[in-house]
N, C-alpha and C positions, 0 to 999 in steps of 0.2 A: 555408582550406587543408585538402583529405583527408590525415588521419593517418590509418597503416595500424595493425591492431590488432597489438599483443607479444604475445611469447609469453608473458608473464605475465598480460595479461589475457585471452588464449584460455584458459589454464587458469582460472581462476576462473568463466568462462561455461562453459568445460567442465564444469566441479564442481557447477553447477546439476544438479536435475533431469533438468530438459527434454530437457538436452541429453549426459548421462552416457550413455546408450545408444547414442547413434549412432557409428556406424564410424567409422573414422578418415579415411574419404576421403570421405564426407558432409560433416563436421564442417569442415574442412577447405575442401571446398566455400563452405561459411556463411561462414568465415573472411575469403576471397579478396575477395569481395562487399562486407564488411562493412569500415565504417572510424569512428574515433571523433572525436567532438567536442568543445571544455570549451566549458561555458557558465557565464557570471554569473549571480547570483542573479534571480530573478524573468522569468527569459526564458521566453513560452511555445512550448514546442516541438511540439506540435499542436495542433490547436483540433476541436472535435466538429464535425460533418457532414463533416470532409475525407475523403480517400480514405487508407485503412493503407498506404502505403507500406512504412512500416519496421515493426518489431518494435526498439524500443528495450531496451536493457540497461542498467542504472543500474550504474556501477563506484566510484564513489565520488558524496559529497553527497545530494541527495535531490531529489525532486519530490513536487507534490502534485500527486493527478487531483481535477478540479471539473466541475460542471457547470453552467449557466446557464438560465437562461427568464424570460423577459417582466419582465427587468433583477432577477431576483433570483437569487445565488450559492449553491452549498451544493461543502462540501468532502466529495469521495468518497471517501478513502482519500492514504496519503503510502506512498512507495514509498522505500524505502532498499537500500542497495545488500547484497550483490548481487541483481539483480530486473529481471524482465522487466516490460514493458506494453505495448499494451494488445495481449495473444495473440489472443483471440475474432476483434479486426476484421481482424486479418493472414492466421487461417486462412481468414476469411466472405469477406474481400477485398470488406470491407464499409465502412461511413462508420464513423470512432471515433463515438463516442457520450458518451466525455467529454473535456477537454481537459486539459492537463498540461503546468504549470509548474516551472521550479527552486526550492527554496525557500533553497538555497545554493548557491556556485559546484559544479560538477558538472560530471563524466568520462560521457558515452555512448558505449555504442558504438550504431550504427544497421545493425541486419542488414536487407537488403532482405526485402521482405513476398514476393516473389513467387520469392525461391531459397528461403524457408521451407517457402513452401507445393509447391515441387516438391521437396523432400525426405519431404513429406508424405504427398504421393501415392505415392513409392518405396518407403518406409523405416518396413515395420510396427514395429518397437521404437520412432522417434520419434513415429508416428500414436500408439500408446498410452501415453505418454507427454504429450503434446496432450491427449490424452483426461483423462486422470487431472488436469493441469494443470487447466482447465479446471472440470473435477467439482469440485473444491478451490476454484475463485473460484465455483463455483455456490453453495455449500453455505456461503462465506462471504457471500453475498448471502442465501441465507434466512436465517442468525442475526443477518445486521445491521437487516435487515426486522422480524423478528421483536421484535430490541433496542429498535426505535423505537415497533414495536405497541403494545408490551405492556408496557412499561414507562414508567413517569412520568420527567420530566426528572433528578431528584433520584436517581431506582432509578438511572438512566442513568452519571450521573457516577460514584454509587459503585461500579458497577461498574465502569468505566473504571480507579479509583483504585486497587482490587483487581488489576486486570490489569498495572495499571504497578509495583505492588509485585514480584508476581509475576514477573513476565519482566525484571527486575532481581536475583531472586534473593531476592526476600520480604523485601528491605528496608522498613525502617520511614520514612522521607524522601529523598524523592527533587524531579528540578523538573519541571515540564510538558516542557520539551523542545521548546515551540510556542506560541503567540502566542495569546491567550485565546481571540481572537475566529473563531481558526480552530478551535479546539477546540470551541467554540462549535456550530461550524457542523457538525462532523463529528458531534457528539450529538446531531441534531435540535434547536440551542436556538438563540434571538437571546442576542446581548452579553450584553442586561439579563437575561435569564433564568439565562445562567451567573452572572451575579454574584449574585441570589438563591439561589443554587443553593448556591454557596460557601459565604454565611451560613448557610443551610440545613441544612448537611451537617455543621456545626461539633458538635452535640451526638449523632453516630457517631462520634464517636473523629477527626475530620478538623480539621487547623490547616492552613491557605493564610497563607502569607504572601508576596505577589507573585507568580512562579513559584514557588517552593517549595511543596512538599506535606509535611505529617508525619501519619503514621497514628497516632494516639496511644491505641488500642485499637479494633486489626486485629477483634477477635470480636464487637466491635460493632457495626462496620462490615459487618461478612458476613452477623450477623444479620439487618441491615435489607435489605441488596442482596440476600440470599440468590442469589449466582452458579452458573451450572449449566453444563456443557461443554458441552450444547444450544444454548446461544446464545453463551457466552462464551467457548469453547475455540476457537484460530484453526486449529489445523491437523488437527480432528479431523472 
């Protein structure tokens, strides 16, 4: 069944970004078009080489983007709400390139890919905007390239650990928030790798106990990761 978007969740996609710029009869436009969906957990809602239809917006729950080849997985990022995906194949009106799952029940809206892109063509404040978007997942694709370069699996996690203190508010114990093996996959490592990793990582200052995480000396820990807004910084 199409459900039509509220005005409450027009405002919150309003409040993005993306789409703070555009007029109110563009927007509007986007609006008319677009309708939302709940889905249960684990349902994949695109799969890579399809056609961008839509330009998805996550309003509540979450999704993970993944990718596949020659029967092996790796997890590309998780998207929580509020959040768009995937922009690039919507404006290329191009094949996705990765697929994306629920990782819990989840609110979308589905704006169509092709009143996006003729808003696009109209409407220089959301072109630059586009642009800027975009520039943002670029430059998150070199630091996360860069993360897996250059650094050992062990650098990897602790930085990871550093980050999740941080964007909690530089707390000292916190839990994963996610399922090892997906964690896993998101640092460049197999299962068994993060679970060396864990033991590993114990004399930085780091105690795992199941999900749970405690930093038990954060200067420790920094010392060894030494973290840099060059790779680690997500919005900069």
């Amino acid at each position: 069944m199409t459900i039509r978007v509220t005005d409450e969740e027009a405002a919150e996609i309003r409040s993005l970004e993306l789409f703070s710029g555009l007029d109110d009869a563009h927007f509007a436009a986007l609006m008319r078009g677009a309708y939302v969906q709940n889905f249960p957990p684990l349902i994949e809602l695109i799969s890579e080489g399809e056609t961008s239809d839509f330009l998805h917006v996550v309003i509540s729950g979450s999704v993970e983007l993944f990718a596949s080849w020659n029967g092996r997985e790796t997890t590309m990022a998780t998207v929580e709400p509020v959040a768009t995906f995937i922009l690039a194949a919507t404006i290329r009106n191009a094949p996705y390139l990765m697929s994306a799952r629920t990782l819990e029940k989840s609110r979308i809206v589905l704006v169509p890919s092709e009143d996006v892109r003729a808003i696009f063509d109209v409407e220089p404040t959301f072109a630059r905007a586009v642009v800027g978007e975009l520039a943002n997942a670029y430059r998150r694709v070199v630091k996360n390239t860069k993360n897996l370069k250059l650094r050992t699996s062990l650098e990897r996690l602790a930085n990871y650990f550093i980050y999740r203190s941080e964007a909690a508010g530089g707390v000292a114990s916190f839990d994963l928030g996610i399922e090892k093996r997906r964690l896993a996959s998101y640092l460049g490592m197999t299962p068994e790798n993060l679970s060396r990793a864990l033991r590993q990582i114990q004399p930085y200052g780091v105690e795992v106990e199941g999900s749970h995480v405690t930093l038990t000396n954060i200067d420790e820990l920094r010392q060894f990761a030494k973290p840099t807004h060059l790779i680690d910084d997500p919005f900069g």
